[in-house]
VOGU-3710 file (C-alpha; in Angstrom, 3 decimals, decimal comma):
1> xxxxxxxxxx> 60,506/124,345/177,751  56,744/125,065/177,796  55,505/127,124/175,178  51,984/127,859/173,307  53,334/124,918/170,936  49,673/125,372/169,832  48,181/125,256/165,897  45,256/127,536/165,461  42,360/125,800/162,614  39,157/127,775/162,125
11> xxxxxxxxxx> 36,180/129,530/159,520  35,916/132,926/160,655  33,055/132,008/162,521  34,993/130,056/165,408  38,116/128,818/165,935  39,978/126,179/168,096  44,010/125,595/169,174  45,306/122,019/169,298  48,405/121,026/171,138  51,182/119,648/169,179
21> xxxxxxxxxx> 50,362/116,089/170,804  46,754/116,596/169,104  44,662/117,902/171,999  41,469/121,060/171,354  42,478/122,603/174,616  40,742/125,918/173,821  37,585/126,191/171,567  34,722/128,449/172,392  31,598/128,247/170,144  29,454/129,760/168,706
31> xxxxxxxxxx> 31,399/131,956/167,783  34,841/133,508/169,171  33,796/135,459/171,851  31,262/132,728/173,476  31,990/130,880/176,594  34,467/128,264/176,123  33,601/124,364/174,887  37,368/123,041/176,084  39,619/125,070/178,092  42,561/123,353/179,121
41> xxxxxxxxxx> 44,937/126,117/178,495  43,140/127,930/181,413  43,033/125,226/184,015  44,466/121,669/183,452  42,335/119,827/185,530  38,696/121,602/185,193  38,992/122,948/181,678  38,268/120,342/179,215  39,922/118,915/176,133  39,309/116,621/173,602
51> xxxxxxxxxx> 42,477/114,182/172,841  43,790/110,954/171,415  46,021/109,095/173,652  48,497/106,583/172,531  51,150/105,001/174,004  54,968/105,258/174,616  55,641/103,712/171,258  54,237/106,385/169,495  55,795/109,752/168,040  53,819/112,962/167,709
61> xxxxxxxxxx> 54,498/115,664/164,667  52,385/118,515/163,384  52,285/120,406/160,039  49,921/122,278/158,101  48,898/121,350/154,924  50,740/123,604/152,694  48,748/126,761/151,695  45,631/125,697/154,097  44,491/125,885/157,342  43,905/122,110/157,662
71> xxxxxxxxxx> 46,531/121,286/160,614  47,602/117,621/160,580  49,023/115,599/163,665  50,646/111,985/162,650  50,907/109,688/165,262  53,396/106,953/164,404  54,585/103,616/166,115  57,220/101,247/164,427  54,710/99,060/163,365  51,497/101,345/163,020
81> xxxxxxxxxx> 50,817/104,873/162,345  47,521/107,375/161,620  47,146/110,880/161,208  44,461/113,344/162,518  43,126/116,260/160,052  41,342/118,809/161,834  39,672/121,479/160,094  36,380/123,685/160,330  34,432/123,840/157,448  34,547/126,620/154,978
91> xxxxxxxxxx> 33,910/126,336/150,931  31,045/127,675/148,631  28,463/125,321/147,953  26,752/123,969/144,664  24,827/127,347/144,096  27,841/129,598/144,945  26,519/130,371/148,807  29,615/129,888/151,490  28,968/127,212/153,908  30,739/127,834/157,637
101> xxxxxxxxxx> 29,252/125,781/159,607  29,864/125,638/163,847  31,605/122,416/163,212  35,064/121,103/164,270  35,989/117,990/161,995  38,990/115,564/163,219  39,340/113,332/160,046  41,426/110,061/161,140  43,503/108,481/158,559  45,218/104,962/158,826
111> xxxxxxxxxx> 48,688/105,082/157,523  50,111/101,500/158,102  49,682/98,658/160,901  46,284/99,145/163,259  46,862/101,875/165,106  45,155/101,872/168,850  44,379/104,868/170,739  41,825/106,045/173,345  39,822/108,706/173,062  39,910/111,395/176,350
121> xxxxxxxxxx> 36,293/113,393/175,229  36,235/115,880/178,006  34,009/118,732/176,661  33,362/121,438/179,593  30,672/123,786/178,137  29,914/127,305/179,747  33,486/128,395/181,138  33,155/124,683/183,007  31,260/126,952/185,887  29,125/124,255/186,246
131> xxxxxxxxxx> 29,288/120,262/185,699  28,874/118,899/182,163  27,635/115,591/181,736  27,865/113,251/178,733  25,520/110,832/177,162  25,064/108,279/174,204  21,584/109,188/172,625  19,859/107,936/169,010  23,329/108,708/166,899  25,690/110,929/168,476
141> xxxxxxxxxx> 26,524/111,930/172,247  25,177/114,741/173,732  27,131/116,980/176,141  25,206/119,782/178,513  25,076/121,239/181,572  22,897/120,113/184,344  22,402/123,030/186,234  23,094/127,212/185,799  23,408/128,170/182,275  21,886/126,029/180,007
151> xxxxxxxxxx> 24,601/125,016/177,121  25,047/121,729/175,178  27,315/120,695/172,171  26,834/117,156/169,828  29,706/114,312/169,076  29,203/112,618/165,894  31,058/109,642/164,592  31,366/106,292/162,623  33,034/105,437/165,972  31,499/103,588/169,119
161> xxxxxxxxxx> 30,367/106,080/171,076  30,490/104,190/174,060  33,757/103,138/173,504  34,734/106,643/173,347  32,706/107,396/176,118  34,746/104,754/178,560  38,250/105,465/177,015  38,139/102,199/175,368  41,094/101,080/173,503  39,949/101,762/169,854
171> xxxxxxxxxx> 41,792/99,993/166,640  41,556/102,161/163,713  40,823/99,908/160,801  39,239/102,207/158,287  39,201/106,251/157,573  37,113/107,363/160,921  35,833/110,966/161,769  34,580/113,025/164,835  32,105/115,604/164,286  31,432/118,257/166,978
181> xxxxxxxxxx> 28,420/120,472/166,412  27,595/123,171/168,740  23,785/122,533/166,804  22,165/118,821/166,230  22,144/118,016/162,685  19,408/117,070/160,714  21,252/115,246/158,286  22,834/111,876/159,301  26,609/112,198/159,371  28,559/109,461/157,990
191> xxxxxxxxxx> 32,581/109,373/156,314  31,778/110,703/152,925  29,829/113,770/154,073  33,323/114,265/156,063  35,270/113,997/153,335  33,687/116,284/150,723  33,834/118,384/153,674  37,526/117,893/153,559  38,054/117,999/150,159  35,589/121,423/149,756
201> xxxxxxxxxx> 37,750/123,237/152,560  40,946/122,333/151,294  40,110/123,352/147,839  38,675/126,729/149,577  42,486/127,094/151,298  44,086/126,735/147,810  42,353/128,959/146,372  42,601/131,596/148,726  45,838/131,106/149,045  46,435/130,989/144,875
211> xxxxxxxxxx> 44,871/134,749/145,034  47,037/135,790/148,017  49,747/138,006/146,553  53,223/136,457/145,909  56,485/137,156/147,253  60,194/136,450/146,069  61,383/136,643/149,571  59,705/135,396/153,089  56,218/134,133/150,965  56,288/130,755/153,424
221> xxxxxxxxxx> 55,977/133,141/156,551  54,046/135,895/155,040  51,491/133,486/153,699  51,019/131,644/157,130  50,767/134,941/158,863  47,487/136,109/156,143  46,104/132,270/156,764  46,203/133,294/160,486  44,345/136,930/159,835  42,215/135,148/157,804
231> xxxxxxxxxx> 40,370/132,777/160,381  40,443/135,810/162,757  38,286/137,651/160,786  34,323/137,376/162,170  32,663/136,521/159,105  29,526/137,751/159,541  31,055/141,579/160,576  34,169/141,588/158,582  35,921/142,396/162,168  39,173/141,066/162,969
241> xxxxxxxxxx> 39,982/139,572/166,540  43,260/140,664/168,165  43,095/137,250/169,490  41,005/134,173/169,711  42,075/133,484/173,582  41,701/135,445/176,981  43,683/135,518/179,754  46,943/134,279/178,337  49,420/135,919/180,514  52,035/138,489/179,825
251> xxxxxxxxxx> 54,307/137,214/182,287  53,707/134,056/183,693  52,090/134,148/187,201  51,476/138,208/187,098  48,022/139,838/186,519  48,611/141,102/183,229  46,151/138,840/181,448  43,667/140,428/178,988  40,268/139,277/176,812  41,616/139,792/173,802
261> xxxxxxxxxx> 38,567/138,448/171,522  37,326/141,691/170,325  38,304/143,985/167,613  40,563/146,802/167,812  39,735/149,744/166,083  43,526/150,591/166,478  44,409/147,886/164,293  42,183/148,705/161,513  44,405/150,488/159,189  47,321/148,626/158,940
271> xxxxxxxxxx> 44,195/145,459/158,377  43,087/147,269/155,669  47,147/148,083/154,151  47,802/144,922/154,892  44,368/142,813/153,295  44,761/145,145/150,085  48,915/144,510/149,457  47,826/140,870/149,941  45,393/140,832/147,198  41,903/140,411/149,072
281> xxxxxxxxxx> 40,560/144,024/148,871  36,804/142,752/149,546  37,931/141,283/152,761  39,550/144,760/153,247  36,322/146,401/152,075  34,156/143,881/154,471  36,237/144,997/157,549  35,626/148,599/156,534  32,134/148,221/156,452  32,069/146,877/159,726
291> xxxxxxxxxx> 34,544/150,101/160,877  31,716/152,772/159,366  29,025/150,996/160,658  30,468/151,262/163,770  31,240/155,325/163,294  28,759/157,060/166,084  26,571/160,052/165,071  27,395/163,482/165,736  28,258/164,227/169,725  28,464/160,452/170,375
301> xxxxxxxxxx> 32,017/159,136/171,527  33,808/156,646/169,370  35,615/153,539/171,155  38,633/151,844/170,837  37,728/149,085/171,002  34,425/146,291/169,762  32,977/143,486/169,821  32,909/141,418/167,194  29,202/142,214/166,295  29,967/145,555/167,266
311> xxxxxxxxxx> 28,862/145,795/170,726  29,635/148,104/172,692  29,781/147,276/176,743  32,735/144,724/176,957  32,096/144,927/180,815  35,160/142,590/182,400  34,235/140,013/185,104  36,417/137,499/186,369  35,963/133,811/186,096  37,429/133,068/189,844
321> xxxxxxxxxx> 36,896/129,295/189,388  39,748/128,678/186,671  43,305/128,328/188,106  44,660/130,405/184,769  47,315/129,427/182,286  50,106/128,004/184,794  48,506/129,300/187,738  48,336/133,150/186,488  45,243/135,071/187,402  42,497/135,980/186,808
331> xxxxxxxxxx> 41,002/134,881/184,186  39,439/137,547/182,698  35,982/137,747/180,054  35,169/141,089/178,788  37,578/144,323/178,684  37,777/147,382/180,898  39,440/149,139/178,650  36,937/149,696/176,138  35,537/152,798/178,448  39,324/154,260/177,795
341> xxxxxxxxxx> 40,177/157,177/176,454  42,718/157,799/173,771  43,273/160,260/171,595  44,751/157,999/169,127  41,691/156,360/167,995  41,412/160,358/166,315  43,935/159,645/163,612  43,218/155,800/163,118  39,946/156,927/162,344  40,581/159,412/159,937
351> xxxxxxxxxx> 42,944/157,404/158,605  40,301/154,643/157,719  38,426/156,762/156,155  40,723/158,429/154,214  41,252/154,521/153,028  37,296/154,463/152,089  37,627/157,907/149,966  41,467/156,979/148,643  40,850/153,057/147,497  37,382/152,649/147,024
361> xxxxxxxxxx> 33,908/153,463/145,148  31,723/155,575/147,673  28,055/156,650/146,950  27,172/160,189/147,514  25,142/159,230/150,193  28,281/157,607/152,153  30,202/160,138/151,003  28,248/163,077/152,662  28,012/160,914/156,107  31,876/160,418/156,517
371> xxxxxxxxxx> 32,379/164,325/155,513  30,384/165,302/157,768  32,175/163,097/160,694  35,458/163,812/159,340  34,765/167,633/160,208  32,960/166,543/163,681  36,440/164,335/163,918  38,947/167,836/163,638  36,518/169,808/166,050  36,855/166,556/168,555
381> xxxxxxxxxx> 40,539/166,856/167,801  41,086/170,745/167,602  39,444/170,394/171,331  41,234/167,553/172,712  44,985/167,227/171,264  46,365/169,185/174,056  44,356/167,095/176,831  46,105/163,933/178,464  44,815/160,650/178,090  45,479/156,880/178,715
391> xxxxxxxxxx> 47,897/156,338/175,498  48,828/153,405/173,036  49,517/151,111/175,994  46,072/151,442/177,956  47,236/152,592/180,940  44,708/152,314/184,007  46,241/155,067/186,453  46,902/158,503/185,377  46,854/160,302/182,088  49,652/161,714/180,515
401> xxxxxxxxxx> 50,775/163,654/177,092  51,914/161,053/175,262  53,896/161,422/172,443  51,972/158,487/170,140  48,759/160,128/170,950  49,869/163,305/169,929  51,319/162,305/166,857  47,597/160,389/165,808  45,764/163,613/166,285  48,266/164,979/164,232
411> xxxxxxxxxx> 47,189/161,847/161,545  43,551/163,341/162,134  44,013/166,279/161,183  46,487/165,239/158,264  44,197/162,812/156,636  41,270/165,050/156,548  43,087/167,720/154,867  44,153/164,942/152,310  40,645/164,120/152,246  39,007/167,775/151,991
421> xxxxxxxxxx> 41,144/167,836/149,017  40,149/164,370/147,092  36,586/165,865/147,043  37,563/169,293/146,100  36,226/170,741/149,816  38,381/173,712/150,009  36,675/175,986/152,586  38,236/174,384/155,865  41,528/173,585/154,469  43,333/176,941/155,363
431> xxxxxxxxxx> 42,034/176,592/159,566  42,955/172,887/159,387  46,433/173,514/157,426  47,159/175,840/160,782  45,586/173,266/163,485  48,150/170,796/161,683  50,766/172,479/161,967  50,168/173,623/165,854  50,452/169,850/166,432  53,311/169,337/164,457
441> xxxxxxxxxx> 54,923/172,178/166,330  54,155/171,120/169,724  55,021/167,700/169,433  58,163/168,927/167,809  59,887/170,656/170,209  57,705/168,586/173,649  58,103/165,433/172,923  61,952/165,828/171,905  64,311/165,253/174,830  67,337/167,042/173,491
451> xxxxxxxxxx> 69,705/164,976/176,465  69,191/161,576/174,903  68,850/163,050/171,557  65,171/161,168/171,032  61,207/161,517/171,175  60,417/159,929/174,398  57,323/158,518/175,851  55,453/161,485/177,013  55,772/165,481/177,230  58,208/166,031/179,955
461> xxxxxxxxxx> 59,311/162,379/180,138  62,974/161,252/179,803  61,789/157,664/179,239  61,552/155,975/176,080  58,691/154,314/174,091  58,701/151,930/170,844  55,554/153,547/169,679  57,708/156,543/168,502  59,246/154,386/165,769  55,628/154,848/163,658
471> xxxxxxxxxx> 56,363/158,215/163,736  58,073/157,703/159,982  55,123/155,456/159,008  52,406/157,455/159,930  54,312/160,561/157,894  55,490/162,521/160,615  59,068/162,593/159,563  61,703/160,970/156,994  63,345/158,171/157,289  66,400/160,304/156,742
481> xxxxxxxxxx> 65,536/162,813/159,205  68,790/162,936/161,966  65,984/163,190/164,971  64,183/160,026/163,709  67,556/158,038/163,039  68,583/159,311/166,668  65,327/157,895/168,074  65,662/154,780/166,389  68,989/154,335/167,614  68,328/155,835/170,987
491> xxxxxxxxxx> 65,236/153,112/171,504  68,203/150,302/170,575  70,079/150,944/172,930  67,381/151,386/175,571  64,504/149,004/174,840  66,778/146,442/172,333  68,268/142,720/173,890  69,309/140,828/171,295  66,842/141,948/168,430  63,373/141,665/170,993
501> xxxxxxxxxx> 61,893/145,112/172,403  60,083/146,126/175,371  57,322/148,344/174,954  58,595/150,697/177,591  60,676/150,131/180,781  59,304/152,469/183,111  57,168/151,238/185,697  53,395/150,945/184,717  49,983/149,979/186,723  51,105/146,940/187,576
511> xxxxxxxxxx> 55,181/147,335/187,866  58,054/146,655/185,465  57,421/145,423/182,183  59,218/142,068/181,623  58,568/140,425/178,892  59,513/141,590/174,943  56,523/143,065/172,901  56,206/141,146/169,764  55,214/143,550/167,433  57,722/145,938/168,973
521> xxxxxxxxxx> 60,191/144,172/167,574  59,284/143,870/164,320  58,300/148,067/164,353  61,752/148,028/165,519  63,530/145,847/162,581  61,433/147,518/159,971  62,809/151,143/161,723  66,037/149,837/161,118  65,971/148,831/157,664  64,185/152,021/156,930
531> xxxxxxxxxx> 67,032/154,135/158,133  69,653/152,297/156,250  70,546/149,307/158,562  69,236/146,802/156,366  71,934/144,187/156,841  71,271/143,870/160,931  67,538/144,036/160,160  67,562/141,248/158,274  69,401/139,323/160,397  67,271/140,430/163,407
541> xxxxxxxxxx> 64,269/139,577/161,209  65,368/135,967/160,646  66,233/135,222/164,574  62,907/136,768/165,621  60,933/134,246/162,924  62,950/131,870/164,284  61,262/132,215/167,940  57,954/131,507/166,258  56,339/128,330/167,525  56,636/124,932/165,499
551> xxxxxxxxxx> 53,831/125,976/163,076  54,900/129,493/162,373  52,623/131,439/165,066  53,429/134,168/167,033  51,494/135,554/170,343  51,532/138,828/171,635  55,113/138,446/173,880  57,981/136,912/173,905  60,392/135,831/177,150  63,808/137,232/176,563
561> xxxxxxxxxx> 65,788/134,745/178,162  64,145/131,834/177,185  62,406/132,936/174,396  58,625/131,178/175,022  55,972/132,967/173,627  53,604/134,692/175,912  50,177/136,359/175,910  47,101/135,849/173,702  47,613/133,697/170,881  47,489/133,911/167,799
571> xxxxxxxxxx> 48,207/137,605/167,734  46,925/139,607/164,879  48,746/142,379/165,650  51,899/140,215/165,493  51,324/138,367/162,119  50,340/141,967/160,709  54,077/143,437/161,751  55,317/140,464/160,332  53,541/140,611/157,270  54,483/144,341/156,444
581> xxxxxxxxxx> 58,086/143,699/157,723  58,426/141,312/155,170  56,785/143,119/152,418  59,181/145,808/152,874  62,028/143,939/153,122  60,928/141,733/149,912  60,253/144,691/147,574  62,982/147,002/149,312  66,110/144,935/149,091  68,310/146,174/146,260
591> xxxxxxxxxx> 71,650/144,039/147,182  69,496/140,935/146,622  72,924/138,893/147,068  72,916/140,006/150,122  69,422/139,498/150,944  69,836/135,267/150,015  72,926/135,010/151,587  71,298/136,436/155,209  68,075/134,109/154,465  70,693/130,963/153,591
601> xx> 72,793/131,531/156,698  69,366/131,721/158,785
//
């Protein structure tokens, strides 16, 4: 079966996916949303890649080093055998100043025997719009466009570069390395400047990983999963990337096939829960710079959605020229959705700042700025809750009164009360006390469907939605409560096969929904446990890590028959369900028999 069999190495400046055979068949640099250096995964023939090829006698495996994101593929024969270490750069330097270079480093290793390989160096710069042509200059190989957009990227190497250039049979006789630079270096680049690369990344990866918070239960997966968040963070913003691909497709050969390289603001506080249980609160505290940076002045409408430096017009185009991942178009670059609106982004906004005010220092200064947009924030709200609007899901067609969106203004307005009374502002409390409860009320007895015993989807609506399972989290309603059990079990029977979750199953823009939401089904698991059902969560838990790909990674969807992961890859939103899934389950579980005899059996 085909799958995104892909590892994922990076620096939070860039990143790249290699196949398990060893291939880059998706970098874009210089940074994550730039036009793409290899793209294989989006056409096979035109794309680009940059591979080893052996022959026949050879086996292929692929592991991480442990605690790092240094991925290593071993290529072994019966009589010969070398591994590839590919990593990008990322360490603090002699005066305590982190170095994160646009660098991809493939470190070759002899193992035993003389390995031979060829090297396929097929580097298609600019989207591949436009031919890219190759040449040996005065130490490296330079690779640029000849006409259209101007765009070039540099091969060094202890290699011969014409050899590498003609697919020459190569003999690897000593530790070799491959350099790509999306800038020519000054410095010359020989083996031991690669290696105390090496060395100074993987001690970064320890270390990181040292300070990452422990867990009895799960650490292996929870660990990976913050490794993954980590490179997906844009280190000059502090934002985090939903993704580092576009156009992966929901379905395979359908039109649902998104940008994803751009930073959610819907994501942002279970980033920042997540960053501070883990034990990196400045990386939490980075990210919520970036988030009040981003807050617009008074009148001025607040997105859902940014660029990674903050930008604001994600206009979408498509890239006709690309046949798409297994033939699915388009390929998109930018997002439409970004002109959306959704009355969610309310209550995730109040609920970051309620973060800033709750968990951190803040000046005076800062303080009287987000006061004075948490009250715009309840005005915007106490004028807009009862207006339709796209929902969770981004729908393109018509607006609706959805339930989730509902429930965040209800957050809004919930958070700033908790906020008013942190800083001892009492005058508004007694309006916004009543505007909370008017929300609570109407989305009490609207969004209840007393025939299937459940919140649905929408006001009105008879059809079902996983979103309603946050409900609980966001503080809405006990765990205990009989309407929120009923739900839970209501959306089981509806949305459930075999422990994956649709979104939804009603028909959307672009027809029925057919593949399983990943994050679904870990809102879904965690729902479960929370209500009591801890035994079949964990065992749903265990069979959903299990569909992760060989390294650990999950993308955005899953197949339900065959179980192939679908959609943008790596998915933060994924790894962050996972992460808080397994945090609750780890400190949650009081028959911890139980708990190891469910993880043995798995």
């Amino acid at each position: 079966m085909k799958n995104l069999d892909y590892g994922i190495i990076g620096n939070c400046m860039s990143a790249a996916l290699i196949s398990k055979e060893g291939s880059i068949d998706w970098c874009c640099l210089p940074k994550f949303d730039s036009p793409s250096v290899f793209a294989k995964m989006l056409d096979n023939e035109k794309g680009g890649s940059f591979s080893f090829i052996v022959d026949e006698t050879y086996t292929i495996s692929q592991e991480y080093l442990a605690k790092t994101n240094i991925l290593v593929t071993r290529f072994e024969s019966p009589d010969a055998a070398f591994e590839v270490r590919d990593f990008m750069p990322r360490y603090y330097d002699n005066v305590g100043k982190l170095h994160a270079p646009v660098v991809i480093i493939r470190y070759l290793v002899p193992l035993k025997g003389k390995p031979k390989f060829k090297v396929n160096y097929d580097p298609k710069v600019v989207y591949a719009k436009e031919e890219t042509i190759s040449r040996v200059k005065d130490g490296y190989i330079k690779s640029h466009t000849v006409k259209g957009t101007y765009d070039s990227v540099y091969l060094y190497s202890n290699v011969d570069y014409e050899a590498v250039l003609s697919q020459e049979e190569i003999t690897l006789t000593e530790e070799s390395f491959f350099l790509l630079s999306y800038y020519e270096k000054i410095l010359p680049q020989h083996i031991n400047r690669c290696i105390l690369h090496y060395q100074r990344t993987y001690a970064y990866w320890l270390d990181w990983s040292e300070r990452t918070t422990s867990y009895k239960y799960y650490n292996k997966e929870i660990l990976r999963s913050a490794l993954v968040l980590k490179i997906l963070t844009y280190q000059k913003s502090g934002a985090v990337l939903a993704a580092v691909t576009t156009s992966l497709p929901e379905t395979i050969g359908e039109v649902r096939n998104w940008d994803y390289r751009f930073c959610w603001i819907r994501d942002a506080s279970m980033v920042l829960s997540v960053l501070i249980e883990l034990g990196h609160a400045s990386s939490a505290q980075h990210f919520l710079n970036f988030l009040i940076d981003i807050i617009p002045e008074k009148g001025n409408k607040m997105q859902i959605m940014y660029g990674i430096n903050g930008e604001q017009k994600l206009e979408e185009y498509f890239l006709d020229h690309l046949a798409g991942y297994e033939n699915s178009k388009p390929v998109r670059v930018g997002n439409a959705a970004y002109v959306q609106k959704q009355n969610d982004i309310f209550g995730i906004l109040m609920e970051v700042i309620y973060q800033q005010f709750f968990r951190f220092e803040t000046t005076l200064e800062n303080s009287e700025e987000l006061w004075t947009v948490v009250t715009g924030i309840v005005y915007v709200v106490e004028e807009n809750w009862m207006k339709a609007d796209k929902g969770i899901w981004e729908l393109r067609t018509e607006d609706r009164h959805f339930t989730f969106s509902k429930l965040l203004c209800w957050v809004a307005v919930d958070r700033a009360i908790k906020i008013a009374e942190l800083i001892h502002k009492t005058a508004p409390l007694e309006e916004w006390k009543q505007l909370r409860a008017n929300i609570y009320d109407d989305i009490y007895h609207n969004a209840w469907n007393d025939e299937i015993k459940a919140y649905t989807q929408s006001y009105g609506s008879s059809d079902l939605d996983a979103s309603t399972l946050l409900m609980q989290n966001y503080g809405f309603v006990r765990a205990d409560d009989s309407r929120y059990i009923n739900t839970v079990k209501a959306i089981e029977k509806d949305l459930c096969e075999d422990g994956l979750m649709y979104r939804y199953k009603n028909k959307d823009d672009f027809g029925l929904p057919s593949s399983s939401f990943t994050i679904c089904s870990f809102w879904f698991i965690d729902s479960l446990f929370k209500i009591g059902e801890k035994k079949k969560a964990i065992q749903y838990f265990g069979q959903l890590l299990s569909y992760s790909n060989h390294l650990g990674l999950f993308s955005e969807d899953i197949d339900f028959k065959t179980k192939r992961l679908l959609g943008n890859f790596p998915q933060a939103y994924s790894h962050l369900a996972l992460i808080q899934t397994a945090i609750n389950f780890a400190g949650g579980i009081t028959e911890e028999d139980e708990l190891k005899e469910v993880i043995k059996t798995d």
